[in-house]
ChimeraX commands (.cxc) that place a marker at each C-alpha (Angstrom):
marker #1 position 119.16,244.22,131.13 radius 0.5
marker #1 position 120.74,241.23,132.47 radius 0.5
marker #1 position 120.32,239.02,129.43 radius 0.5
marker #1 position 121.07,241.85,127.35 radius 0.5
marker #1 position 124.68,242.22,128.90 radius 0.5
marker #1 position 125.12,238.30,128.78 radius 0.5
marker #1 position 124.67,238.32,125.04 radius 0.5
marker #1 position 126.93,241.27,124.58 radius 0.5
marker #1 position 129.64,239.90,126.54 radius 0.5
marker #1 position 129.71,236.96,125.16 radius 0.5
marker #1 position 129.20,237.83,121.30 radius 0.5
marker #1 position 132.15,240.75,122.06 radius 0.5
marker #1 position 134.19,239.27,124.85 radius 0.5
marker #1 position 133.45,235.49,124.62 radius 0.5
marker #1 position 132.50,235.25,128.25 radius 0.5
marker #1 position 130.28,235.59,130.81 radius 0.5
marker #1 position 129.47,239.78,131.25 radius 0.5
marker #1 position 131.08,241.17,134.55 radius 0.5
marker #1 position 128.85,241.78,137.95 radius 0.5
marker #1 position 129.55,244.99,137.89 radius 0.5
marker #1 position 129.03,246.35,134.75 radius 0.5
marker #1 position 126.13,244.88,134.79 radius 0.5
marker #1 position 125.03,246.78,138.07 radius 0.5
marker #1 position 125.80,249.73,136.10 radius 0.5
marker #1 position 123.58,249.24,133.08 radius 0.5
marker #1 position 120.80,248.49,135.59 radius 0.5
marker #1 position 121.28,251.68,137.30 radius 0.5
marker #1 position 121.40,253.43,134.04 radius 0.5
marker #1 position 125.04,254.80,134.60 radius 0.5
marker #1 position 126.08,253.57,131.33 radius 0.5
marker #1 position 123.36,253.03,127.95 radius 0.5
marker #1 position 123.39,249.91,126.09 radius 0.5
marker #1 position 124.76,251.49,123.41 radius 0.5
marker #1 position 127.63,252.88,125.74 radius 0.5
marker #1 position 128.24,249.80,126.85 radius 0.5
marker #1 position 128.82,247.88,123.72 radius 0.5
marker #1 position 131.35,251.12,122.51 radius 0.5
marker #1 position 133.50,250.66,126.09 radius 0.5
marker #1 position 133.63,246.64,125.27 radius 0.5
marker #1 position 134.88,246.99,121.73 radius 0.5
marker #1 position 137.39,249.50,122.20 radius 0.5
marker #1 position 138.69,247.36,125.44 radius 0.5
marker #1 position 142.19,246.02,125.06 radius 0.5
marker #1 position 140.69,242.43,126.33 radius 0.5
marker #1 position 138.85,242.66,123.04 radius 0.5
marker #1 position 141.67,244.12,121.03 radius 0.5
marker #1 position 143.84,240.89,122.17 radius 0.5
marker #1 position 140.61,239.06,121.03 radius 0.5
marker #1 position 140.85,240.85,117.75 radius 0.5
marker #1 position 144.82,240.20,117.42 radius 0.5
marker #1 position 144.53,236.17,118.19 radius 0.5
marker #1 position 141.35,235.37,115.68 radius 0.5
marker #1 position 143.48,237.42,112.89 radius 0.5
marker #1 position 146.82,234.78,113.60 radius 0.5
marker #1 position 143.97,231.85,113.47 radius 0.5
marker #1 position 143.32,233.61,110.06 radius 0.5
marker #1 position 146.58,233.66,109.07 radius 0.5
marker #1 position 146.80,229.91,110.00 radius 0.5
marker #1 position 144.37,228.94,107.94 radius 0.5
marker #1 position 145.27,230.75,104.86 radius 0.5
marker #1 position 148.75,229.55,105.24 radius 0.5
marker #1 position 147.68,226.03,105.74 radius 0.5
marker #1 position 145.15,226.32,102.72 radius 0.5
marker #1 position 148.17,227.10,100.37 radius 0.5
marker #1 position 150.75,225.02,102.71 radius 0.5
marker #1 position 152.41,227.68,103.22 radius 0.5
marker #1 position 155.23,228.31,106.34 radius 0.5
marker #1 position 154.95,231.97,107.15 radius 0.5
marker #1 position 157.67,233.57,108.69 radius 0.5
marker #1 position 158.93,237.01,110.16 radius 0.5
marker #1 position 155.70,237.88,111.54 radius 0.5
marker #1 position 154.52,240.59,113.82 radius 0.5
marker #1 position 152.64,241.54,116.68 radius 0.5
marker #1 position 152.03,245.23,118.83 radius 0.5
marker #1 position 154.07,245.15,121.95 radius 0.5
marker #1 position 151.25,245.26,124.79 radius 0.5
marker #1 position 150.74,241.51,123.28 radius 0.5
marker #1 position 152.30,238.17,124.55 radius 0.5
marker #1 position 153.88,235.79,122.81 radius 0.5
marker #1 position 151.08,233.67,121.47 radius 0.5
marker #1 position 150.18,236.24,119.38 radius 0.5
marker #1 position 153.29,234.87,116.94 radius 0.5
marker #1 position 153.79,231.30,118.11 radius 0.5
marker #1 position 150.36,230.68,117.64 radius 0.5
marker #1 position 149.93,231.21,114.01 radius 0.5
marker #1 position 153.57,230.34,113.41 radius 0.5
marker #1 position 152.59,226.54,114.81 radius 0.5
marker #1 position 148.96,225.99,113.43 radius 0.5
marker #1 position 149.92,227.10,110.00 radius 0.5
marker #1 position 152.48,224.33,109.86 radius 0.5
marker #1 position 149.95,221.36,110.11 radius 0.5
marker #1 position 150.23,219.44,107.06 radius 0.5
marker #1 position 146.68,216.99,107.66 radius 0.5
marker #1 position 148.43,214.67,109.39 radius 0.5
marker #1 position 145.56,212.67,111.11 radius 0.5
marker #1 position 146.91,211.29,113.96 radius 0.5
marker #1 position 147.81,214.17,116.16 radius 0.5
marker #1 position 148.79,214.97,119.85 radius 0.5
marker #1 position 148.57,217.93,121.54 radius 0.5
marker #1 position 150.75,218.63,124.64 radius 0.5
marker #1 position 150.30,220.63,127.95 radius 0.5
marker #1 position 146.71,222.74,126.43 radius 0.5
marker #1 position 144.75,222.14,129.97 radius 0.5
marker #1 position 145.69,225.30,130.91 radius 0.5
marker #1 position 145.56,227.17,127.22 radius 0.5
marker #1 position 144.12,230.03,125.97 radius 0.5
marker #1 position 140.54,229.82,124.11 radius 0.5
marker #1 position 142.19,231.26,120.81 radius 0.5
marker #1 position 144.75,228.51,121.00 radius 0.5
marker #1 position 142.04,225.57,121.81 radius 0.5
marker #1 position 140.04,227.03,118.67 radius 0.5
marker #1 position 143.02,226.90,116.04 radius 0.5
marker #1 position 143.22,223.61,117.55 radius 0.5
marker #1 position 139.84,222.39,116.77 radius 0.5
marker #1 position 139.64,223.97,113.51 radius 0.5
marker #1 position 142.65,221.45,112.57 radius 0.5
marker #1 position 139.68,218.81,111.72 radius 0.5
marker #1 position 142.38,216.59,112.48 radius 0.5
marker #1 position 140.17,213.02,113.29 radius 0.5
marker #1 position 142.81,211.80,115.31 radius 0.5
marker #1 position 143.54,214.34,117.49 radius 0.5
marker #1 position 144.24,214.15,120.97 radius 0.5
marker #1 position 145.74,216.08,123.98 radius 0.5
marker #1 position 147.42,215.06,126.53 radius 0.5
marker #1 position 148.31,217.32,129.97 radius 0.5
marker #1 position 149.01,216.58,134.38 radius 0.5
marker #1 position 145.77,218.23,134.32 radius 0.5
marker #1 position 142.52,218.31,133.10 radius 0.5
marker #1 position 140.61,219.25,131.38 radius 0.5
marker #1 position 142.64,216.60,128.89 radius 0.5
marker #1 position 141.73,213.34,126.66 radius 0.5
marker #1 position 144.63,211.81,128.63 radius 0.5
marker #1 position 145.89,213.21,131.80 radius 0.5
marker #1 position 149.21,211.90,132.13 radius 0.5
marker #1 position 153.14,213.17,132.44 radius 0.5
marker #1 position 154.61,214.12,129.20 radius 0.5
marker #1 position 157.75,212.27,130.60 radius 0.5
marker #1 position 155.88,208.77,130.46 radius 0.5
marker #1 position 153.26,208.55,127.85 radius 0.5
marker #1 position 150.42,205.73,127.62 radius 0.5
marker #1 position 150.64,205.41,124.30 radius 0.5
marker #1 position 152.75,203.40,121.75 radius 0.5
marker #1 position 155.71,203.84,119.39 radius 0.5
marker #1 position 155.12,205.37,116.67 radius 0.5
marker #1 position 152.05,206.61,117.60 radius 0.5
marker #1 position 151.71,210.09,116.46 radius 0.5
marker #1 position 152.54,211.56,112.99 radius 0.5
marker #1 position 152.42,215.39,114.59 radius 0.5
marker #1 position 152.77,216.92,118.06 radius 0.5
marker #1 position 152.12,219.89,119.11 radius 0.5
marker #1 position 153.52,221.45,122.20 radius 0.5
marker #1 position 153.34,225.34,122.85 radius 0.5
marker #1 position 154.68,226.96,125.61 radius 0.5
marker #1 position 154.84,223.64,127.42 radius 0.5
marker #1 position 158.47,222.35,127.76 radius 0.5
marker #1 position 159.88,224.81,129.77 radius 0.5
marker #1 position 157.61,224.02,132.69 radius 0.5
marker #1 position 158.26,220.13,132.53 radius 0.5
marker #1 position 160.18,219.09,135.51 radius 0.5
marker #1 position 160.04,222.14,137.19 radius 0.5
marker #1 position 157.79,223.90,140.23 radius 0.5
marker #1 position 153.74,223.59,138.38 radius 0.5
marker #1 position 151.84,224.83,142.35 radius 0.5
marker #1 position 151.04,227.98,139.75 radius 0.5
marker #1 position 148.59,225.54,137.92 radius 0.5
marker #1 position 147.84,223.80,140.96 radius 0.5
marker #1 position 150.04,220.90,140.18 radius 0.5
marker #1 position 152.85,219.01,142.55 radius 0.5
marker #1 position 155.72,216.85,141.05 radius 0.5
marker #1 position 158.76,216.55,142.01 radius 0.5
marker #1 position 161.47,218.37,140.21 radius 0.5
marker #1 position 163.62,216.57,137.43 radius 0.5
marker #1 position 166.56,218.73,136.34 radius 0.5
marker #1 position 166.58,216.27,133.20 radius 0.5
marker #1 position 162.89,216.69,132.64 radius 0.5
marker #1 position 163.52,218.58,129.30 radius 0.5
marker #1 position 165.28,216.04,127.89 radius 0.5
marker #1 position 162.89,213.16,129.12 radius 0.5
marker #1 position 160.52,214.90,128.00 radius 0.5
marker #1 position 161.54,215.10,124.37 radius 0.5
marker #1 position 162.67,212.04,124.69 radius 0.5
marker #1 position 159.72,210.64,125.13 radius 0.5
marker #1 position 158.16,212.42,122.25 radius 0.5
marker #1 position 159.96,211.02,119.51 radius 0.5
marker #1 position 159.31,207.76,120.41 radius 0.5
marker #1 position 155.53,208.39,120.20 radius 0.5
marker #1 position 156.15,210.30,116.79 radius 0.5
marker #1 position 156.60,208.11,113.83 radius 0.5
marker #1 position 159.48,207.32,111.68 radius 0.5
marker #1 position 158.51,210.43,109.31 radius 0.5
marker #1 position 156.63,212.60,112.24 radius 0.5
marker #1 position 157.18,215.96,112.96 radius 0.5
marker #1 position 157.15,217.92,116.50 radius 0.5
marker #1 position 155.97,221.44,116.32 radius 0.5
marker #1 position 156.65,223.29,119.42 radius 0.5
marker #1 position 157.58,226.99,121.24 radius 0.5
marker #1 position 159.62,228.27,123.92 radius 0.5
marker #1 position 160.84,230.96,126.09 radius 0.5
marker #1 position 164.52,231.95,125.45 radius 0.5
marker #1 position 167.36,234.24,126.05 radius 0.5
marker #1 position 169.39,234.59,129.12 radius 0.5
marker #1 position 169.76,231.21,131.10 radius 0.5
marker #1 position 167.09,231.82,133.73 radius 0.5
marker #1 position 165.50,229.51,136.38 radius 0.5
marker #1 position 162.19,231.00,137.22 radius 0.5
marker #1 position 161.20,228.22,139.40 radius 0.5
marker #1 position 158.04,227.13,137.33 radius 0.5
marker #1 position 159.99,227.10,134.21 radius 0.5
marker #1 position 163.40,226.86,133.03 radius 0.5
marker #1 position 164.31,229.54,129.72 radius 0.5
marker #1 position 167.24,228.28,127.98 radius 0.5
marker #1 position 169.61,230.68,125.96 radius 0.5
marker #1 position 168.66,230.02,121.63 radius 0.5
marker #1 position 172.01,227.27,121.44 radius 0.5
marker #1 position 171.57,225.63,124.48 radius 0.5
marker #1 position 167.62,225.09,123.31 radius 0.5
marker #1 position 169.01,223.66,119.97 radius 0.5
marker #1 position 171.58,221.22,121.50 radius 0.5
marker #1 position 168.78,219.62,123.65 radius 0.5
marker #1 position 166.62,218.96,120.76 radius 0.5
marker #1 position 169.75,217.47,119.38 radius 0.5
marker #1 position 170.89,215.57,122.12 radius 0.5
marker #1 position 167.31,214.01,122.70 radius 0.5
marker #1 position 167.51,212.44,118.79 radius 0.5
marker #1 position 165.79,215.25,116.48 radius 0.5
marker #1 position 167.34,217.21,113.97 radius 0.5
marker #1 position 166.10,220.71,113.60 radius 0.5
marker #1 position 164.37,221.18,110.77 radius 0.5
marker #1 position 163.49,224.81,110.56 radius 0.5
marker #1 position 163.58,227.52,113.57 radius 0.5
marker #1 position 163.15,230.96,113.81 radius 0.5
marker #1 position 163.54,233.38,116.82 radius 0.5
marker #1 position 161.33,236.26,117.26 radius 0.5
marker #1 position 162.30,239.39,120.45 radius 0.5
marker #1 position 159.90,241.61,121.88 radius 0.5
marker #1 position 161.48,244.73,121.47 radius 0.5
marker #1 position 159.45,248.20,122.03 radius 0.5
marker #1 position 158.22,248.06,118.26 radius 0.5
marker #1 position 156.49,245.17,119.28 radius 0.5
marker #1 position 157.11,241.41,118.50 radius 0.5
marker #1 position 159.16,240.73,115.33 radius 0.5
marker #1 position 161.82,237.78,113.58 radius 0.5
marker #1 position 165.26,238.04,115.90 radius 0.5
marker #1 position 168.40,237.77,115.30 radius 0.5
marker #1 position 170.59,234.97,117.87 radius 0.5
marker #1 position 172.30,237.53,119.45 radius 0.5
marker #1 position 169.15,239.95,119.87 radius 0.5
marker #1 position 167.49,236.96,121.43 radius 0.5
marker #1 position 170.33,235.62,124.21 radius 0.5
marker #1 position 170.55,239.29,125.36 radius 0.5
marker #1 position 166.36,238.62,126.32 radius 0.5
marker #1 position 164.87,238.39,130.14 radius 0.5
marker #1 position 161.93,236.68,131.15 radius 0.5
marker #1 position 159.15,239.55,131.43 radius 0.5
marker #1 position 161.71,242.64,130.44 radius 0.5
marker #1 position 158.97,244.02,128.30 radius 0.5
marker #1 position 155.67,242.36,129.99 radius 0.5
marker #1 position 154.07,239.53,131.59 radius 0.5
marker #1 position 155.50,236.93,129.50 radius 0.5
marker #1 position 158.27,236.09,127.49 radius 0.5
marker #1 position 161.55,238.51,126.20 radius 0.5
marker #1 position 161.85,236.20,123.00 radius 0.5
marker #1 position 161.15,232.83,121.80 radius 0.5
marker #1 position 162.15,229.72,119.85 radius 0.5
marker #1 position 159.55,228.51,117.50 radius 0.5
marker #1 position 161.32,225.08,115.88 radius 0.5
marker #1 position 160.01,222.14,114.04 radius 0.5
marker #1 position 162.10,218.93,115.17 radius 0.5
marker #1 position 161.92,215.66,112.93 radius 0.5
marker #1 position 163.05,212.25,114.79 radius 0.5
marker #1 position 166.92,212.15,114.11 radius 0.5
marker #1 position 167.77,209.64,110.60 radius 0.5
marker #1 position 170.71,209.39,108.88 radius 0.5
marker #1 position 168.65,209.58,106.09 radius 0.5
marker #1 position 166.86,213.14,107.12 radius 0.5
marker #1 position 170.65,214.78,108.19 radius 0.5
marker #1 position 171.99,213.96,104.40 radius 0.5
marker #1 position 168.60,215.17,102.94 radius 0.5
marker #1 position 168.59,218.31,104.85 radius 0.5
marker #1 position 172.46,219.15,104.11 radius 0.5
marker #1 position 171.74,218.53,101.27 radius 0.5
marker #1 position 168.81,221.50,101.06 radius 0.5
marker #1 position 171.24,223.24,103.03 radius 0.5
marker #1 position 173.83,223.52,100.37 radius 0.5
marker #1 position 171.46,223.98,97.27 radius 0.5
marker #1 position 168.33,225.65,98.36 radius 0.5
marker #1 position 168.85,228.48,100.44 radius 0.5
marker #1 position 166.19,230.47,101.71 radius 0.5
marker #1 position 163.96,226.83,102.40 radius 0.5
marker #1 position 163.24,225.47,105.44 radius 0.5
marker #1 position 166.73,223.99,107.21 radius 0.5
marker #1 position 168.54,222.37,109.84 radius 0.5
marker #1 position 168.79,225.08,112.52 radius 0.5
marker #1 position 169.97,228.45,111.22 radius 0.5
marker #1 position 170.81,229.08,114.39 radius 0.5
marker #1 position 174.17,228.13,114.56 radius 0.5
marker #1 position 175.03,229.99,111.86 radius 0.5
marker #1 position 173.00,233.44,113.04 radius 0.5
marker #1 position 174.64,236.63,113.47 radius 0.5
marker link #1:1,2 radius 0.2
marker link #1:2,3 radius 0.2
marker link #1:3,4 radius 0.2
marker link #1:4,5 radius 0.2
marker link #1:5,6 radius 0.2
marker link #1:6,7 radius 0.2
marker link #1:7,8 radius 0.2
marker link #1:8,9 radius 0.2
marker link #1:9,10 radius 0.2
marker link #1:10,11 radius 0.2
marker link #1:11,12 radius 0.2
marker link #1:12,13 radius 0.2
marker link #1:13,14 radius 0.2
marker link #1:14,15 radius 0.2
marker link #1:15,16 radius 0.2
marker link #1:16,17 radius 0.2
marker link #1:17,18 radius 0.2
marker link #1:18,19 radius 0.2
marker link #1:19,20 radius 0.2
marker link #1:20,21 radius 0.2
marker link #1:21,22 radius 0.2
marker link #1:22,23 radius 0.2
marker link #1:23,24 radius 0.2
marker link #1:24,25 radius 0.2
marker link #1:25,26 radius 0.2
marker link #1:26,27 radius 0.2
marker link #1:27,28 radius 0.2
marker link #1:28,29 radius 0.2
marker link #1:29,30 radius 0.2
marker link #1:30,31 radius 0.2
marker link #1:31,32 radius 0.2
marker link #1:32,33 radius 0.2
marker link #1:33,34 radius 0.2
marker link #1:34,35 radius 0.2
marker link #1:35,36 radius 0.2
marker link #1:36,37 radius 0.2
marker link #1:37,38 radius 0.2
marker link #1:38,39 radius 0.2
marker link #1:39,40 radius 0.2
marker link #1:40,41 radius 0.2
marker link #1:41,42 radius 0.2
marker link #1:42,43 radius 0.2
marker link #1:43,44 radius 0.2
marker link #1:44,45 radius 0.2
marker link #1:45,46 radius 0.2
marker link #1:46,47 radius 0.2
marker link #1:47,48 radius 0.2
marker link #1:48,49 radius 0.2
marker link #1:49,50 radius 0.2
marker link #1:50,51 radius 0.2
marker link #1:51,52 radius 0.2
marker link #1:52,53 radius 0.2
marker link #1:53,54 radius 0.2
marker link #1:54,55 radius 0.2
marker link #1:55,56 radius 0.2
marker link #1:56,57 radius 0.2
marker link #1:57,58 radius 0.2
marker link #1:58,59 radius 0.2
marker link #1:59,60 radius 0.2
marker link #1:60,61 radius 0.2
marker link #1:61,62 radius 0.2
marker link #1:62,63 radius 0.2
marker link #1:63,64 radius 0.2
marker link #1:64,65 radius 0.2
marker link #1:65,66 radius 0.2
marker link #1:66,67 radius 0.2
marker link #1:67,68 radius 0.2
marker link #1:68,69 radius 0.2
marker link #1:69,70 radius 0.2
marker link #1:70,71 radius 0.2
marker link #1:71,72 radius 0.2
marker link #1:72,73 radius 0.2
marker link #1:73,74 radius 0.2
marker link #1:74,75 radius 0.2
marker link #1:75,76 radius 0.2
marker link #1:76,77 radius 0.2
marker link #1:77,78 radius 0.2
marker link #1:78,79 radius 0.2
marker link #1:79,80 radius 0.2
marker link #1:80,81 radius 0.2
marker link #1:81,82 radius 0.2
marker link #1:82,83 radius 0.2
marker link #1:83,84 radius 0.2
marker link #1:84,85 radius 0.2
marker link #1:85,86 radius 0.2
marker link #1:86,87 radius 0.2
marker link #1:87,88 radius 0.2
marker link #1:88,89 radius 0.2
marker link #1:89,90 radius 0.2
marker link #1:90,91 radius 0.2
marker link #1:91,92 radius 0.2
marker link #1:92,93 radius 0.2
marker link #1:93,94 radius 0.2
marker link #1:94,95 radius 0.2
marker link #1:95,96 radius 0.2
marker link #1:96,97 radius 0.2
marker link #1:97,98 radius 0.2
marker link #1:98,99 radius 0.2
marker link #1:99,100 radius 0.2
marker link #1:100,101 radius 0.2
marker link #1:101,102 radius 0.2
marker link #1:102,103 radius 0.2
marker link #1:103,104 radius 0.2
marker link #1:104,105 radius 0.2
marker link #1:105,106 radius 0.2
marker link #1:106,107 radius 0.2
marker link #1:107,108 radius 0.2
marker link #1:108,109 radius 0.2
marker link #1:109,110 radius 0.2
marker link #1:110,111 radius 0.2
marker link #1:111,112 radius 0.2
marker link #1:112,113 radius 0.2
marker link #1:113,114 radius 0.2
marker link #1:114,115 radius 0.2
marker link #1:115,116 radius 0.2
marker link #1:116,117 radius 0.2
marker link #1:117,118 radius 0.2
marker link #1:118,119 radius 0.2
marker link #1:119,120 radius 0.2
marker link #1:120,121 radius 0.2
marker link #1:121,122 radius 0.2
marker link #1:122,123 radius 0.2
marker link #1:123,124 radius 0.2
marker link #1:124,125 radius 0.2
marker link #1:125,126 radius 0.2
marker link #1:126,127 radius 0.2
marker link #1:127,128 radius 0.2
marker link #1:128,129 radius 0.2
marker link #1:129,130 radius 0.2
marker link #1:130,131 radius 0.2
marker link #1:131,132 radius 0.2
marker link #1:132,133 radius 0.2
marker link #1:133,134 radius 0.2
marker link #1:134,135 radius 0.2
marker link #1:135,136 radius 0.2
marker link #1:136,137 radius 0.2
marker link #1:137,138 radius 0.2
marker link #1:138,139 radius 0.2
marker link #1:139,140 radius 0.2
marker link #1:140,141 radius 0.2
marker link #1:141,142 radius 0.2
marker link #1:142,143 radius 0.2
marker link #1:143,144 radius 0.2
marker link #1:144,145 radius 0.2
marker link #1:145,146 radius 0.2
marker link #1:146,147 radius 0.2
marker link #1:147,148 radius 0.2
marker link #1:148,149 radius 0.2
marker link #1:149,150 radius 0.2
marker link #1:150,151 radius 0.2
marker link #1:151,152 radius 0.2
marker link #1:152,153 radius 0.2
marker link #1:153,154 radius 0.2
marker link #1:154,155 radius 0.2
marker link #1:155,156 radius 0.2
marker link #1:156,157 radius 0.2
marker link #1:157,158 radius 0.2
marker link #1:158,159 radius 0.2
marker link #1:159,160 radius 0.2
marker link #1:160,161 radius 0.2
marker link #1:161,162 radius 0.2
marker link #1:162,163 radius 0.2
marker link #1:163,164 radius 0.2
marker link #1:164,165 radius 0.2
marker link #1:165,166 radius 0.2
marker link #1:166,167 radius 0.2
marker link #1:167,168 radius 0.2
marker link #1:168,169 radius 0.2
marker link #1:169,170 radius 0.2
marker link #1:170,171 radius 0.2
marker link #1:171,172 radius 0.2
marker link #1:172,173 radius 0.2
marker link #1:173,174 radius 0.2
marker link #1:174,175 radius 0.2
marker link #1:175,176 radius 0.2
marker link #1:176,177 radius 0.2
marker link #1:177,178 radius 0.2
marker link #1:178,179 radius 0.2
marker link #1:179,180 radius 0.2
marker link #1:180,181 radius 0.2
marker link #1:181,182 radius 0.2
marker link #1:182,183 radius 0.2
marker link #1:183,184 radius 0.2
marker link #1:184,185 radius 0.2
marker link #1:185,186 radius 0.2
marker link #1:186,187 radius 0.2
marker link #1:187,188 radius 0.2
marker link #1:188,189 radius 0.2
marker link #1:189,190 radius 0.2
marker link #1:190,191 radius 0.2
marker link #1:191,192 radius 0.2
marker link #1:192,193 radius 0.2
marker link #1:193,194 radius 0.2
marker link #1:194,195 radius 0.2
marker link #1:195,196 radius 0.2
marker link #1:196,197 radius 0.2
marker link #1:197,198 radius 0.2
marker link #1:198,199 radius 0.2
marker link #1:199,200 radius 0.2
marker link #1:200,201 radius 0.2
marker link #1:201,202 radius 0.2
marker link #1:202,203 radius 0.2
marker link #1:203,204 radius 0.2
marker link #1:204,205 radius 0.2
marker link #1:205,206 radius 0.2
marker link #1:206,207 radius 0.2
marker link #1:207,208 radius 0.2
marker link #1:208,209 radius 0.2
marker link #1:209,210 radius 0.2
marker link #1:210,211 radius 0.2
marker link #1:211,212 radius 0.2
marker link #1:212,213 radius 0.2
marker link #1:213,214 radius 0.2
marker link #1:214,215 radius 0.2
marker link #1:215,216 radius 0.2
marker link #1:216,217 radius 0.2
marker link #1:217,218 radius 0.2
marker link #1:218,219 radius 0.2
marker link #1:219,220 radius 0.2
marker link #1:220,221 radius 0.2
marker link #1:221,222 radius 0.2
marker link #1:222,223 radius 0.2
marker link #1:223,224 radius 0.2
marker link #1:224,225 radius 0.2
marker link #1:225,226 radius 0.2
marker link #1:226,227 radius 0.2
marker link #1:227,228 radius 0.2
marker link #1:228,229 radius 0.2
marker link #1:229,230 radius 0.2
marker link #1:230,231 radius 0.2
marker link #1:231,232 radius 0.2
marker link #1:232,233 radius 0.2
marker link #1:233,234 radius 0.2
marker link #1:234,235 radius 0.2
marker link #1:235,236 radius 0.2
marker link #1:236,237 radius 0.2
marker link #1:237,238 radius 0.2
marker link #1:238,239 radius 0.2
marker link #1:239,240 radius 0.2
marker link #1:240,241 radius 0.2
marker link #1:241,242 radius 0.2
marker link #1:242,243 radius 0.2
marker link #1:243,244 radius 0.2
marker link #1:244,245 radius 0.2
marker link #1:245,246 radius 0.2
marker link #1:246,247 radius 0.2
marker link #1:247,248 radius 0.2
marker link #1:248,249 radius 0.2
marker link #1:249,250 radius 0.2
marker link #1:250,251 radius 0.2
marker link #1:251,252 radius 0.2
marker link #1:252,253 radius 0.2
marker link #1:253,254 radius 0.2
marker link #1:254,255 radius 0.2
marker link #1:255,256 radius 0.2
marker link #1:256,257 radius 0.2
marker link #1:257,258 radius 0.2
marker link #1:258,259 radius 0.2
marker link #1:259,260 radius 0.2
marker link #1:260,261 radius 0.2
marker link #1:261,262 radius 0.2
marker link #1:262,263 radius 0.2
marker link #1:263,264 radius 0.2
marker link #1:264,265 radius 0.2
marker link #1:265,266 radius 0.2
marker link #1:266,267 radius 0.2
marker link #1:267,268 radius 0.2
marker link #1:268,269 radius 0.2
marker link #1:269,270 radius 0.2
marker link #1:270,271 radius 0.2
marker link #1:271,272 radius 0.2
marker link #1:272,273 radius 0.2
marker link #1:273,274 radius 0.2
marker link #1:274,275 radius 0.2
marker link #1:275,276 radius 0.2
marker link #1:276,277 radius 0.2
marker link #1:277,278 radius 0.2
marker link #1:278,279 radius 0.2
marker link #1:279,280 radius 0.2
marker link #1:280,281 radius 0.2
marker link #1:281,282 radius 0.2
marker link #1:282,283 radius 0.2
marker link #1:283,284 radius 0.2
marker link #1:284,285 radius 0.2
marker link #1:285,286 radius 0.2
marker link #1:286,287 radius 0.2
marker link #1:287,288 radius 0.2
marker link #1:288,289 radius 0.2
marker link #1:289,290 radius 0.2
marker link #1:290,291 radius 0.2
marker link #1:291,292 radius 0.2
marker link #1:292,293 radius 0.2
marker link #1:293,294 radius 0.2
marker link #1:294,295 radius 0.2
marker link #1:295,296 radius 0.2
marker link #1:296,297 radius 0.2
marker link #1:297,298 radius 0.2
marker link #1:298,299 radius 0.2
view
């Protein structure tokens, strides 16, 4: 019975089968059969079900390099349900690849992450397990290092109270900033930063900092990247969809759940003249294509 349950729970759940439900199947409260029905119809496996469709998604978008957009999600889900495929389809096969702050990430997320085949990939995080454990503020690695990086649901916490992941450093108010900073100087001349965060109200939780939509934008600016296409997506009670700005200032930190109101989902490119007259350029003639921040402009 107990090897039974351990193959079920991991082949359904993906983890090791719980001490009590085994108990019952031993006892014969529940029949295998039973038991297999109760995990499958479980909302743990539903969220299962929700995260290995977006890794789908990814793929298929990346497969056609596609940049998928307005996506959805049902509102008992968090927000890695969009940022997740919303990031990994945006890999172009860039080989030399860091990942930021996934010590502490969900399975799903460290999946998409392998599938990448990226050979150069690496991740980096205050804790393990990492290839590098070091602060994102003060990298050991060169200029130019990088020609992605990732960094999901990370920024926000940087310089701020980590004792929830069992962390201590001491609290930077410009840690955001550093941080980003930092960043570009590992990314090369032509690298990209792919990365997601909480927003709406101004709102220090203690172990992160959400910035309202602008005030996100003008630190990416400020830290030397342009904005090269964003997107904003609320979790209203229809579930997660694309926001408009003001839908998404008007957003609390865990209105609607255990995570996130809204997010910011934004790739940055290091900050050339060069890249600001292309992209005005695509603003003015190709509308409708990936931008500078549409943010600004957002109603």
């Amino acid at each position: 019975m107990e090897d039974f349950a351990e193959q079920v729970w991991q082949l359904v759940l993906r983890r090791e089968a719980d001490p009590e439900a085994v108990e019952r199947l031993r006892r014969g409260d529940v029949s295998r059969a039973r038991l297999v029905r109760e995990l499958v119809q479980s909302r743990e496996f539903e969220r299962i079900e929700l995260l290995d469709d977006g890794l789908a998604l990814a793929a298929r978008e990346r497969a056609r390099s596609g940049r998928p957009r307005e996506l959805h999600a049902p509102a008992w889900s968090d927000e890695r349900a969009v940022e997740i495929p919303w990031c990994l389809a945006r890999y172009g096969g860039e080989r030399r690849v860091l990942d930021v702050g996934s010590a502490n990430a969900i399975p799903a997320y460290l999946e998409g992450l392998q599938a990448l085949n990226a050979p150069g990939l690496v991740t980096v995080d205050l804790a393990e397990p990492a290839d590098v454990v070091a602060d994102v503020r003060n990298l050991p690695f060169e200029d130019g290092s990088f020609d992605l990086v990732l960094c999901i649901s990370t920024l926000e916490h940087v310089g701020r109270d980590n004792a929830v992941y069992g962390l201590e450093a001491p609290r930077d108010e410009e840690g955001h900033e550093t941080a980003l900073r930092e960043l570009r100087r590992v990314l090369a001349r032509d690298g990209r930063l792919l990365l997601s965060v909480p927003t709406g109200e101004h709102e220090d939780l203690g172990w992160h900092l959400q910035r309202a939509p602008l005030e996100w934008i003008d630190v990416f600016e400020r830290s030397g990247f342009v904005v090269f296409e964003d997107e904003l997506y609320v979790h209203a009670t229809d579930g997660w969809r694309s926001a408009t700005l003001l839908e998404a200032e008007a957003a609390r930190y865990g209105s609607g759940g255990p995570g996130a109101g809204a997010v910011l989902l934004a790739e940055l490119r290091p900050a050339r003249v060069s890249e600001k007259v292309r992209l005005a350029v695509r603003d003015a003639r190709l509308p409708g294509e990936p931008r500078r921040s549409t943010l600004r402009r957002a109603t």
